[in-house]
VEXROBA-125065 format. One record per residue: residue in one letter; x, y, z of N, C-alpha, C in turn. Coordinates in steps of 0.1 Angstrom, whole numbers, padded with zeros to 4 digits, always signed. Atoms other than C-alpha are relative to their C-alpha. Last residue first. Layout:
BEGIN
AXYZXYZXYZ...
END
This chain:
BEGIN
X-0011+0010+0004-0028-0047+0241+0008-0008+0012X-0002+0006-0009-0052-0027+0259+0007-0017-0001X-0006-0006-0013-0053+0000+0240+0003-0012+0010X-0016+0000+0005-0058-0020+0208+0002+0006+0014X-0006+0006-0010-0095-0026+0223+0014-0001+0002X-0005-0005-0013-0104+0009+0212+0004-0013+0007X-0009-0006-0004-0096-0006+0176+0002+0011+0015X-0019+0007-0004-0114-0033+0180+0010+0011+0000X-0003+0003-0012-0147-0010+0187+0014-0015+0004X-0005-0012-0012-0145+0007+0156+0006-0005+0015X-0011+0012-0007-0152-0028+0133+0005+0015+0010X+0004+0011-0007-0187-0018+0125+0017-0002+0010X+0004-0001-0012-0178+0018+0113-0004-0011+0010X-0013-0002-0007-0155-0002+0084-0005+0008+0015X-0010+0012-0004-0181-0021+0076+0005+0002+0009X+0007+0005-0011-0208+0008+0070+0011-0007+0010X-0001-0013-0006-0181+0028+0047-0009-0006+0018X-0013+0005-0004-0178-0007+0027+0002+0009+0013X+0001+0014-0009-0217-0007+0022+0016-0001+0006X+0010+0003-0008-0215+0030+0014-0002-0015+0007X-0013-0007-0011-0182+0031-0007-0010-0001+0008X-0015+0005+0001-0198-0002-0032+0009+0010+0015X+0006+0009-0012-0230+0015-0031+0011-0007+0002X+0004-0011-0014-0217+0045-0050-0004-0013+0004X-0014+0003-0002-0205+0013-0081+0000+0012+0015X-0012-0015+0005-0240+0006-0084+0015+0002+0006X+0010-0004-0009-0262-0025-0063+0004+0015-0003X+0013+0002-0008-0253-0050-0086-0005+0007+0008X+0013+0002+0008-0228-0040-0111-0013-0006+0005X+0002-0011+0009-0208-0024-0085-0007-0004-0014X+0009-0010-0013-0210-0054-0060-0006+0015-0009X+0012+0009+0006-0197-0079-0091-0009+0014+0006X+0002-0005+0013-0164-0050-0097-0017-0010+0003X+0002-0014+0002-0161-0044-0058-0003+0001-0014X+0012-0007-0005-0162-0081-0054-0010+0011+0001X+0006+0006+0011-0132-0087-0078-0017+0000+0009X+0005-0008+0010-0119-0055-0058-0005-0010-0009X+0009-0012-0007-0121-0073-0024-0005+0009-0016X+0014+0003-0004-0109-0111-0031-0008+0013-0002X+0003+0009+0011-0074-0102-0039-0010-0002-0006X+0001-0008+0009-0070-0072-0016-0003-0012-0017X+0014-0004+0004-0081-0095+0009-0001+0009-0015X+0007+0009-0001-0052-0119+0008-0016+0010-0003X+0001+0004+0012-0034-0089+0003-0006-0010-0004X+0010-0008+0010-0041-0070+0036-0001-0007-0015X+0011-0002-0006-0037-0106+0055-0004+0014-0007X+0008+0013-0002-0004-0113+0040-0015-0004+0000X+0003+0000+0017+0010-0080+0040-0010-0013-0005X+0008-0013+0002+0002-0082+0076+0002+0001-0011X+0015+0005-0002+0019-0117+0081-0014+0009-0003X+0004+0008+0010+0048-0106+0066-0014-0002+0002X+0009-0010+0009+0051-0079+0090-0006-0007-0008X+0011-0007-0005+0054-0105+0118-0006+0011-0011X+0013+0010+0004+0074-0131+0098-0011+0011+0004X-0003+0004+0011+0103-0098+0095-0011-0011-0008X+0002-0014+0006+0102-0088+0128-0010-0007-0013X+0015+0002+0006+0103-0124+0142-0004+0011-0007X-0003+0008+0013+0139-0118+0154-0010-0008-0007X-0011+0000+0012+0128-0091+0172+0002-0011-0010X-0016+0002-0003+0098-0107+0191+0006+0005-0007X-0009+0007+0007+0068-0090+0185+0010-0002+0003X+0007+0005-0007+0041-0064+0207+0005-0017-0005X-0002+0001-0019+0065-0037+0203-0009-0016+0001X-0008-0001+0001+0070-0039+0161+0004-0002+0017X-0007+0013+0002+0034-0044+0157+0013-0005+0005X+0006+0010-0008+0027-0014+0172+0002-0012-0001X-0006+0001-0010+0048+0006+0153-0004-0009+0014X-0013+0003+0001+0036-0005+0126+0012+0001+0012X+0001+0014-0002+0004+0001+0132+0015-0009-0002X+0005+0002-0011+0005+0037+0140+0005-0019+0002X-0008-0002-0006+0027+0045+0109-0001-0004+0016X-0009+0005-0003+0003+0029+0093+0010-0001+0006X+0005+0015-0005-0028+0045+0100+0010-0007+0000X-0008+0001-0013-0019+0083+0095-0003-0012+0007X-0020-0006+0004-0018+0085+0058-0004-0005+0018X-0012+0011-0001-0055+0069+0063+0008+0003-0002X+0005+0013-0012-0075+0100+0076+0010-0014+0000X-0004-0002-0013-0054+0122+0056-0007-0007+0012X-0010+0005+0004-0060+0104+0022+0012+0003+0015X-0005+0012-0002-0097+0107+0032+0016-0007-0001X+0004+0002-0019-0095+0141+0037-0003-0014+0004X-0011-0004-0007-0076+0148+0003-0005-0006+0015X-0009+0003+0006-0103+0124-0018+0014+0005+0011X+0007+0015-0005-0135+0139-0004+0016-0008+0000X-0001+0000-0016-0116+0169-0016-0004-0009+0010X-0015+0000-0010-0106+0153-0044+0001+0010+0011X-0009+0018+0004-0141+0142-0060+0013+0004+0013X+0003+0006-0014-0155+0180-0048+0006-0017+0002X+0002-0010-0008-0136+0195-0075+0002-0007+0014X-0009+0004+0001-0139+0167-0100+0006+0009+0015X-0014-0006+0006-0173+0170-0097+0012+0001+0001X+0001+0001+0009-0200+0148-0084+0010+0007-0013X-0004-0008+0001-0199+0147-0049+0006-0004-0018X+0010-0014-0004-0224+0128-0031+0005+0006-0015X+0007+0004+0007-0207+0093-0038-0009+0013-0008X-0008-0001+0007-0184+0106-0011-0006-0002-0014X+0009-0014+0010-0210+0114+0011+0012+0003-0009X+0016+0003+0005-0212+0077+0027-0001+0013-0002X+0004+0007+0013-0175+0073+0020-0012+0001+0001X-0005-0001+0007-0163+0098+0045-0004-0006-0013X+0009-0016+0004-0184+0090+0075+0004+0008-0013X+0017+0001-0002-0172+0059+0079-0004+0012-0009X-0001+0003+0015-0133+0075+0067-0016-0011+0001X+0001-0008+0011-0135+0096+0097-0002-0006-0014X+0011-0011+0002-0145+0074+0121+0002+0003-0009X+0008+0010+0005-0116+0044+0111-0015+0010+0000X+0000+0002+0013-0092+0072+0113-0008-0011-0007X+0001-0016+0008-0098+0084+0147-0006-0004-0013X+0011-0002-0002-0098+0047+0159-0007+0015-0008X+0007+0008+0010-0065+0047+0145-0013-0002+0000X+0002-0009+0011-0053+0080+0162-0006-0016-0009X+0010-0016+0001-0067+0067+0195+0001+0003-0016X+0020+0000+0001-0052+0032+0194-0005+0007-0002X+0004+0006+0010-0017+0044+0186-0011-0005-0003X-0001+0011-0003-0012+0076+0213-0007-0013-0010X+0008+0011+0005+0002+0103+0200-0003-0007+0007X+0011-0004-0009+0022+0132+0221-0015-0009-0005X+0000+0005-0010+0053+0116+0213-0014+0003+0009X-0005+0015-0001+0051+0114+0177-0005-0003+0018X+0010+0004-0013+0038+0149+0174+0001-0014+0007X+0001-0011-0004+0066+0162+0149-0011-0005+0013X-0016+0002-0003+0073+0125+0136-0002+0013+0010X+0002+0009-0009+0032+0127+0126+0014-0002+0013X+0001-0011-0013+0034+0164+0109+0003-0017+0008X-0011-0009-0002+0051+0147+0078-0002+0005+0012X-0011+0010-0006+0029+0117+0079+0013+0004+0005X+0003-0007-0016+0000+0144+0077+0006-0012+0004X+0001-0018-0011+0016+0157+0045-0004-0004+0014X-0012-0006-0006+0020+0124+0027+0004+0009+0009X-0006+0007-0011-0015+0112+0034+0010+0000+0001X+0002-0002-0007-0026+0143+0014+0003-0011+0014X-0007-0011-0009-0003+0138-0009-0005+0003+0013X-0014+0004-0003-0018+0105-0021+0009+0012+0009X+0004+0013-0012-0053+0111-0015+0011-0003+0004X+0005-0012-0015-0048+0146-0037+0001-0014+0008X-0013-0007-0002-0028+0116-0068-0005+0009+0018X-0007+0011-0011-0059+0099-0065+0010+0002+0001X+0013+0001-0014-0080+0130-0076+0008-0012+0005X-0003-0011-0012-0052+0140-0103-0006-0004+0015X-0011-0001-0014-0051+0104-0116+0006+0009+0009X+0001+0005-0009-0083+0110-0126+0011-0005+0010X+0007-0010-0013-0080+0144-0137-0001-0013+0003X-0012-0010-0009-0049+0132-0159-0011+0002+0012X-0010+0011-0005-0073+0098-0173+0009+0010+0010X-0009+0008+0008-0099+0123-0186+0009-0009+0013X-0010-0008-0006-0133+0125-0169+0013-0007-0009X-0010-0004+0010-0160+0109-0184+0012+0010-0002X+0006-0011+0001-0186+0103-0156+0010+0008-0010X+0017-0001+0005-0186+0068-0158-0005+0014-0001X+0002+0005+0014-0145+0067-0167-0016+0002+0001X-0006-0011+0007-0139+0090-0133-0007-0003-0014X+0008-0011+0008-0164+0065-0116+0001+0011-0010X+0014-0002+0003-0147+0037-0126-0011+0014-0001X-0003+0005+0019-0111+0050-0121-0012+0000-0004X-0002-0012+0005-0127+0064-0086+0004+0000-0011X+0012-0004+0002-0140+0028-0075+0001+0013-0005X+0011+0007+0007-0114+0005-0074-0007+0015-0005X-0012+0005+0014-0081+0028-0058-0011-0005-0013X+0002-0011+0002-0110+0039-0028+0009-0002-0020X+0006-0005+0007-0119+0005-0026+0003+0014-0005X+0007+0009+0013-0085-0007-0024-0012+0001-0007X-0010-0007+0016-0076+0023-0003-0004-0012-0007X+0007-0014+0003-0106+0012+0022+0008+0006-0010X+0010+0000+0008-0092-0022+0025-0008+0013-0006X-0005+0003+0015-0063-0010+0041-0007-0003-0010X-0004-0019+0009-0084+0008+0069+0006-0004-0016X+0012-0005+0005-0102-0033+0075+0004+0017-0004X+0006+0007+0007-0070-0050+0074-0011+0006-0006X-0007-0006+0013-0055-0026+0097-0003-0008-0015X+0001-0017-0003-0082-0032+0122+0007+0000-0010X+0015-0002+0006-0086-0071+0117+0003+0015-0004X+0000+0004+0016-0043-0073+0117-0013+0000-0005X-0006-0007+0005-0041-0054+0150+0000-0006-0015X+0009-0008-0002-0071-0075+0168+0006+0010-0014X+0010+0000+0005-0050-0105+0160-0009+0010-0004X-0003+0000+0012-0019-0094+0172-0012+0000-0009X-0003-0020+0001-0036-0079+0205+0004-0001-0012X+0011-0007+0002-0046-0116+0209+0001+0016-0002X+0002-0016-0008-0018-0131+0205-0009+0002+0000X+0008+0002-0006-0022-0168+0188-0002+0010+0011X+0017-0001+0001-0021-0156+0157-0002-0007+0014X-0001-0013-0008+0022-0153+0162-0015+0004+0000X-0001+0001-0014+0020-0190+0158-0002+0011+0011X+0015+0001-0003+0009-0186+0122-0003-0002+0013X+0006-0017+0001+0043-0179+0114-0011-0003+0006X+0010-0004+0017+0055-0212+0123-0004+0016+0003X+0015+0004+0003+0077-0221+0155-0005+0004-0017X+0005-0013+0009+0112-0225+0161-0011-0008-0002X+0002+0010+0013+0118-0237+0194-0008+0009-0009X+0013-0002+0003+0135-0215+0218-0001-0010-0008X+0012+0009-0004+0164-0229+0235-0011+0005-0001X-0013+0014-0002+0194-0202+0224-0016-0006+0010X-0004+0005-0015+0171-0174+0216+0002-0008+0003X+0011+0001-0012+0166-0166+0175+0005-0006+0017X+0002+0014-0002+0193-0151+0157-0012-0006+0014X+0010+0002-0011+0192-0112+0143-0003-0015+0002X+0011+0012+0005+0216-0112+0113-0008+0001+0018X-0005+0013-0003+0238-0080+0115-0014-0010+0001X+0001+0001-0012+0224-0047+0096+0007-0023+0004X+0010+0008-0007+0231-0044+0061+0001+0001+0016X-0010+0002-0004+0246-0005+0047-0008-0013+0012X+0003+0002-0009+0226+0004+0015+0010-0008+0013X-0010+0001-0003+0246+0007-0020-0004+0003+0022X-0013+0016+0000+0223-0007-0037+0012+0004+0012X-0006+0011-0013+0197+0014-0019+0009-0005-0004X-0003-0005-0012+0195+0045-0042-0003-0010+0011X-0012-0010-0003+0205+0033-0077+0001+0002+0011X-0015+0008+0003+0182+0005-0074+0011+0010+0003X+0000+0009-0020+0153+0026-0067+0013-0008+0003X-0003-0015-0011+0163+0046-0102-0005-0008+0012X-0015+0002+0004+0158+0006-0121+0005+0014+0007X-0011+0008-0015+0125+0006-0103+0016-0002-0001X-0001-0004-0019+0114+0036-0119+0006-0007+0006X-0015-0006+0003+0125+0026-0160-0001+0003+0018X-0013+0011+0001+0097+0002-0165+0010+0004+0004X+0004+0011-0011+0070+0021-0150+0011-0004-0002X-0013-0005-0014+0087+0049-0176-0005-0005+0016X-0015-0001+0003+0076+0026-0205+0008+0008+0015X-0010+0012-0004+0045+0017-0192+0011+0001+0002X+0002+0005-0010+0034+0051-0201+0000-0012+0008X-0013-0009-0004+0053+0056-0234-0009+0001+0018X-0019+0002+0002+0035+0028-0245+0007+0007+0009X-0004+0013-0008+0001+0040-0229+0016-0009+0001X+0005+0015+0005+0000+0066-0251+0008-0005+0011X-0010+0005+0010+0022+0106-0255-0009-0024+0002X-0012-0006+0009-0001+0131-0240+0008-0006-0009X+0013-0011+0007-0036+0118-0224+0017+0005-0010X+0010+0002+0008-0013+0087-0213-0009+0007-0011X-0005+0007+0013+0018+0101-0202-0011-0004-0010X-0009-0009+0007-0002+0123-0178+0009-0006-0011X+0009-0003+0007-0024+0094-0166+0008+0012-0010X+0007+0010+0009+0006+0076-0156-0004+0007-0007X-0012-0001+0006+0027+0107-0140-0006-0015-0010X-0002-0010+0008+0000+0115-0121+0007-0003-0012X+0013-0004+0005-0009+0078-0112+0001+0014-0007X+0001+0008+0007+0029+0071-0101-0014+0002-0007X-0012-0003+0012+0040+0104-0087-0008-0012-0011X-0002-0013+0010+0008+0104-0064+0007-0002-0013X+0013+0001+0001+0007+0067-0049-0004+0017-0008X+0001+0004+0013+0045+0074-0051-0013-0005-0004X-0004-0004+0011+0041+0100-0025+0004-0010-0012X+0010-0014+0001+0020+0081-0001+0006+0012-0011X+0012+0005+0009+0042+0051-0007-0010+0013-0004X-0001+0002+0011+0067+0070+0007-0007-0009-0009X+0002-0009+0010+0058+0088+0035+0004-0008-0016X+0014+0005+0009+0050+0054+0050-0001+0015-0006X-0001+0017+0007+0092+0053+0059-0014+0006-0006X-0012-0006+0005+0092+0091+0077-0002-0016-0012X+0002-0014+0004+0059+0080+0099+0009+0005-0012X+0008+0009+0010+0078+0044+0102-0011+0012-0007X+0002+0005+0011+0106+0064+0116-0007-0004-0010X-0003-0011+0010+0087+0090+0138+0004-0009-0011X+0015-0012+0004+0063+0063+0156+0008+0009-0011X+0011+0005+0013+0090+0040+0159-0006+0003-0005X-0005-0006+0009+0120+0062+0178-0010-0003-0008X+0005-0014-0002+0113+0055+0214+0000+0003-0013X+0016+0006-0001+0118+0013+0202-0003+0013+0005X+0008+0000-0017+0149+0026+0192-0011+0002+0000X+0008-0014-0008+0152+0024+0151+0002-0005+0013X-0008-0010+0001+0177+0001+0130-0006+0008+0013X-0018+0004-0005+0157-0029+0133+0003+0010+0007X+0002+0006-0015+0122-0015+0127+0013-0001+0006X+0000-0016-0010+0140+0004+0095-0005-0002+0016X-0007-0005-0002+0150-0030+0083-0002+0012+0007X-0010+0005-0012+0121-0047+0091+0013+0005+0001X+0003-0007-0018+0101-0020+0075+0006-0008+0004X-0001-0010-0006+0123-0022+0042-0001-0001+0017X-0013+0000-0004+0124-0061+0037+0004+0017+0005X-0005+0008-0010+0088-0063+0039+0013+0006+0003X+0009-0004-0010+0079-0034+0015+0006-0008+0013X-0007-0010-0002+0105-0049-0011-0004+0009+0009X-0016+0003-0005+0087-0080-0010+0011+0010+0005X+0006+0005-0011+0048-0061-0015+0017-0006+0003X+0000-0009-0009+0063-0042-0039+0000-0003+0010X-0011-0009-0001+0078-0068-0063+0000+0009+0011X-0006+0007-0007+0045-0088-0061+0015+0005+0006X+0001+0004-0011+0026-0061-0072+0011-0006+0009X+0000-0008-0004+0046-0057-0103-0003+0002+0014X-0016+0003-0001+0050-0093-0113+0005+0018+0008X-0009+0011-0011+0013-0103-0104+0015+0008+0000X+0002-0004-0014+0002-0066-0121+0002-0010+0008X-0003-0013-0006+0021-0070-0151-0002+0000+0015X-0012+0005-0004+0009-0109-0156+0006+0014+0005X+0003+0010-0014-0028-0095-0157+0013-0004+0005X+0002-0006-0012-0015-0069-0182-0003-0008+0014X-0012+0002+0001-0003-0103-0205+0000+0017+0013X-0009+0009-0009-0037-0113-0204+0015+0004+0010X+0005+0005-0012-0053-0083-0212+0009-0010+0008X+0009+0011-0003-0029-0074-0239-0007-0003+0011X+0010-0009-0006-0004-0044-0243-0013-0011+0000X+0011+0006+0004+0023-0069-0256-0010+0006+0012X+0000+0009+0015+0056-0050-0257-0015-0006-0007X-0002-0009+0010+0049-0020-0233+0005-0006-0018X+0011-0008+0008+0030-0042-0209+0001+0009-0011X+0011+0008+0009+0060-0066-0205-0016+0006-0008X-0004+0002+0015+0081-0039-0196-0009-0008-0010X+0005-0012+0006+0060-0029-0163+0005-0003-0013X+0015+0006+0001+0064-0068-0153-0003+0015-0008X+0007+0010+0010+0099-0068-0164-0016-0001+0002X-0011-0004+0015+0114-0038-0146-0007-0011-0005X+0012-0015+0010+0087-0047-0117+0004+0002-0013X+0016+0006+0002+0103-0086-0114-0007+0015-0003X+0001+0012+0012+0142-0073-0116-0013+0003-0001X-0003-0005+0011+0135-0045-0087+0003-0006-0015X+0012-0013-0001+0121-0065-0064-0001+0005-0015X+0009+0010+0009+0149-0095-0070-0014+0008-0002X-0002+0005+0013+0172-0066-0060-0008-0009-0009X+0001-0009+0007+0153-0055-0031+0006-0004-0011X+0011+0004+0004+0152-0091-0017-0005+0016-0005X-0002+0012+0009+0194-0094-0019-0019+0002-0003X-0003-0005+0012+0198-0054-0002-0004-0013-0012X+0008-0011+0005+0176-0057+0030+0003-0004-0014X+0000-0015-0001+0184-0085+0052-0004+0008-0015X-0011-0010+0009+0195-0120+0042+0001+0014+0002X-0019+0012+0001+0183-0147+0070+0007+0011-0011X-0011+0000-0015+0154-0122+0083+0012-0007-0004X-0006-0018-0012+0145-0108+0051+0005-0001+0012X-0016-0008+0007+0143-0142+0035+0007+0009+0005X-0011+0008-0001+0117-0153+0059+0014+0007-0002X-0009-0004-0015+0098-0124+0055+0005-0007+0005X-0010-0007-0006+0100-0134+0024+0001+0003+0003X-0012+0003+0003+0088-0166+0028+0008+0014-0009X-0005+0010-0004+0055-0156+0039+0014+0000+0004X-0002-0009-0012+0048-0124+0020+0009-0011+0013X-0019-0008-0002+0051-0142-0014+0003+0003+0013X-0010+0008+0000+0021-0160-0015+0010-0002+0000X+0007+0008-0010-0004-0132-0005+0006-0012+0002X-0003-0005-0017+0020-0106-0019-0009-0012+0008X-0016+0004-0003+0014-0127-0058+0005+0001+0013X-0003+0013+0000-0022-0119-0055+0013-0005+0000X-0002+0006-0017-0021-0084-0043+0003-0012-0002X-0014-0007-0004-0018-0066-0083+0002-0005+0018X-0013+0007-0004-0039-0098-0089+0010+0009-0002X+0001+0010-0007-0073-0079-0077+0015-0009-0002X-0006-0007-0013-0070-0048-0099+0005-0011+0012X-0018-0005+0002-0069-0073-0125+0004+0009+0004X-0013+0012-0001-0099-0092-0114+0014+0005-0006X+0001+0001-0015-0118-0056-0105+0009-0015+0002X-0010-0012-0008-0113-0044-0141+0002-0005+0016X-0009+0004+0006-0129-0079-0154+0015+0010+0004X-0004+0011-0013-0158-0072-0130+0018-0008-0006X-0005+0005-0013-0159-0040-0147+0003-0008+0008X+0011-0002-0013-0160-0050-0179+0007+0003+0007X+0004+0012-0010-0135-0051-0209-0005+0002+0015X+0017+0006-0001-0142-0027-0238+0002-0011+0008X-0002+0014+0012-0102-0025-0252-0017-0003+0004X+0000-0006+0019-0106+0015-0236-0006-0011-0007X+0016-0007+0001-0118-0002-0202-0004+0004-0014X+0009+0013+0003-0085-0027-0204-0018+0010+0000X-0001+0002+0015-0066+0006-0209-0009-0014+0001X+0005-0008+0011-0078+0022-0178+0001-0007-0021X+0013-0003+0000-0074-0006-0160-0010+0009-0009X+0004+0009+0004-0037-0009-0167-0017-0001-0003X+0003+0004+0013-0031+0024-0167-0003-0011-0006X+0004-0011+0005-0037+0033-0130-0002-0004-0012X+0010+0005-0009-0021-0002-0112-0011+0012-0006X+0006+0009+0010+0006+0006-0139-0010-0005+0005X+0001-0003+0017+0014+0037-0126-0003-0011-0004X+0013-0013-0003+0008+0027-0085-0004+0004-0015X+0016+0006-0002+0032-0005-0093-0014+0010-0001X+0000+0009+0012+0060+0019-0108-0013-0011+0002X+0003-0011+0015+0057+0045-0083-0002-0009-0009X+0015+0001-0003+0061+0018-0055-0005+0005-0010X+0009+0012+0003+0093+0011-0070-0013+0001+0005X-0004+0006+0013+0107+0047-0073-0008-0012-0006X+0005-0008+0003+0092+0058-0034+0003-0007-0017X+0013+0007-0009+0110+0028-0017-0012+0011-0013X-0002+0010+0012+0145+0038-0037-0017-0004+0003X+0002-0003+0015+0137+0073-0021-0001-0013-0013X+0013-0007+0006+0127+0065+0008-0003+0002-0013X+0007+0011-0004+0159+0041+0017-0017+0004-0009X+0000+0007+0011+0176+0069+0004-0008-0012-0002X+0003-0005+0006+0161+0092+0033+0001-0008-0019X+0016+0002+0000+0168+0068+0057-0009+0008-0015X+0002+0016+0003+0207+0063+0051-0019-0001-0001X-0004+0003+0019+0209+0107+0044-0004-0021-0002X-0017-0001+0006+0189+0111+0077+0004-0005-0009X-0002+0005+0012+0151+0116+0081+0017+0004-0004X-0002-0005+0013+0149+0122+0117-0001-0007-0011X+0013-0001+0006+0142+0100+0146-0004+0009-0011X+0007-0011-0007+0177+0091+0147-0018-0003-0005X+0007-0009+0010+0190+0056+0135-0007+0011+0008
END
């Protein structure tokens, strides 16, 4: 695979971009419509919270799967489970039956995620990681746009219905553009290794460090995902401007994933993640500041460019510091570990925000993430 976006990568994007869209849209109107029906925030923060719960017991075993089947058999069970978790919200618009949405939608991405980067790991020359996975995490970052614009925008215009409804219909267009994807050969583990457990690759130390650090930047889109619906709804913004301001977060970490491939070689992965754990410190303690919709998504674009350029780092890193035919448990373990917290973090973010305000919420999390700086200069010395 070049370090370009060629016609096999570019579809890969595009089916990638489809189903994420469809989580991102209903991770948008879900909330919003449980606010309408009058159900709290800490009730918004437990069903932001099980769009990860499913990826924390899924990730496992199918980065299993992805290594014994490859790409095309755990994108199809992907695509199934969103097509019915987004459908289900367009029949019975219900709390409950939203809470099942976001397990069946979630869960869909987070599998379909896996089976991607190991496949694009695979494919790439270890000179090549930085630009592909740069070219790969453009596409959440554009369906983290499509999907919230294109929510809220159904919403203020034609109802929730008809916004579900084309959740439902995205991951069936992702389908069109992998089915017909070309697998790679099975990667078999080293004649007299013994097979170990996932939990074996925790005894690295450079792994470890690499899953606190990206752990702790990932966290920071969960608050940022939590806390801008809220405040949009506390300061009565409609549903379009709010998915405009997380739509700006989204482009903007598409745009400087686009320059990353372009500087690839002149990067180094510790430095720009360190980078990105400053700027987004400093970023949420005058984000709170900014009171109009205006200033919302600029706070919003420069955050979206601080983290846009976090994974592509970490990914590639992962990808060196991992056996090949562990690809597959090794990413697992990183969805694993952001989704375990993403579980935990926004039903905290809903108690946190009615105990100390929903601005205290990016301020205490804003501290955190400056605490944990000094792991990511020890990534250099992986």
């Amino acid at each position: 695979m070049s370090a370009g976006p060629n016609p096999a990568l570019l579809r890969l994007i595009a089916g990638q971009i489809c189903l994420h869209a469809s989580m991102a849209g209903t991770r948008l109107a879900a909330p919003l419509l449980a606010l309408r029906n009058g159900e709290s925030e800490a009730a918004v923060g437990v069903l932001l919270a099980l769009f990860a719960l499913t990826q924390v017991f899924l990730a496992l075993p199918a980065g299993r799967y992805a290594d014994r089947h490859g790409l095309k058999k755990p994108m199809g069970y992907s695509v199934l489970a969103a097509t019915i978790g987004a459908g289900l919200a367009v029949v019975y618009p219900t709390f409950p039956v939203l809470c099942v949405s976001a397990l069946l939608t979630g869960g869909a991405t987070g599998a379909a995620s896996i089976a991607l980067q190991r496949h694009v790991g695979r494919a790439a020359d270890p000179t090549q990681l930085k630009q592909v996975f740069s070219w790969l995490a453009i596409g959440p970052a554009v369906s983290n746009f499509v999907g919230p614009f294109a929510a809220g925008l159904l919403i203020d215009h034609g109802g929730y219905t008809l916004a579900f409804l084309a959740m439902a219909t995205l991951p069936l267009l992702g389908w069109f553009w992998v089915h017909d994807a070309q697998e790679l050969p099975p990667m078999l583990r080293p004649e007299g290794e013994v097979q170990g457990t996932a939990w074996d690759l925790l005894r690295e130390t450079g792994f470890r460090r690499l899953l606190v650090v990206n752990w702790l930047l990932a966290s920071c889109w969960d608050v940022h995902t939590f806390v801008v619906p809220v405040l949009g709804h506390e300061r009565g913004l409609a549903a379009s401007v709010i998915g405009s301001i997380l739509g700006s977060f989204a482009v903007a970490a598409a745009l400087v994933r686009l320059l990353i491939p372009m500087l690839a070689a002149h990067l180094r992965e510790w430095a720009v993640i360190a980078g990105a754990m400053a700027a987004t410190a400093v970023l949420f303690a005058i984000y709170p500041f900014m009171h109009s919709p205006l200033g919302m998504g600029l706070c919003s674009v420069l955050l979206g460019t601080a983290l846009g350029t976090v994974q592509p780092m970490v990914m590639s890193t992962l990808h060196q510091i991992t056996p090949e035919h562990r690809h597959g448990e090794a990413v697992a373990m990183r969805v694993m570990a952001i989704n375990a917290s993403s579980v935990t973090m926004p039903m905290l973010f809903g108690v946190a925000g009615t105990v100390i305000g929903i601005s205290g919420v990016f301020w205490v999390f804003g501290a955190v993430v400056g605490s944990g700086l000094r792991l990511a200069f020890k990534l250099q010395s992986r």
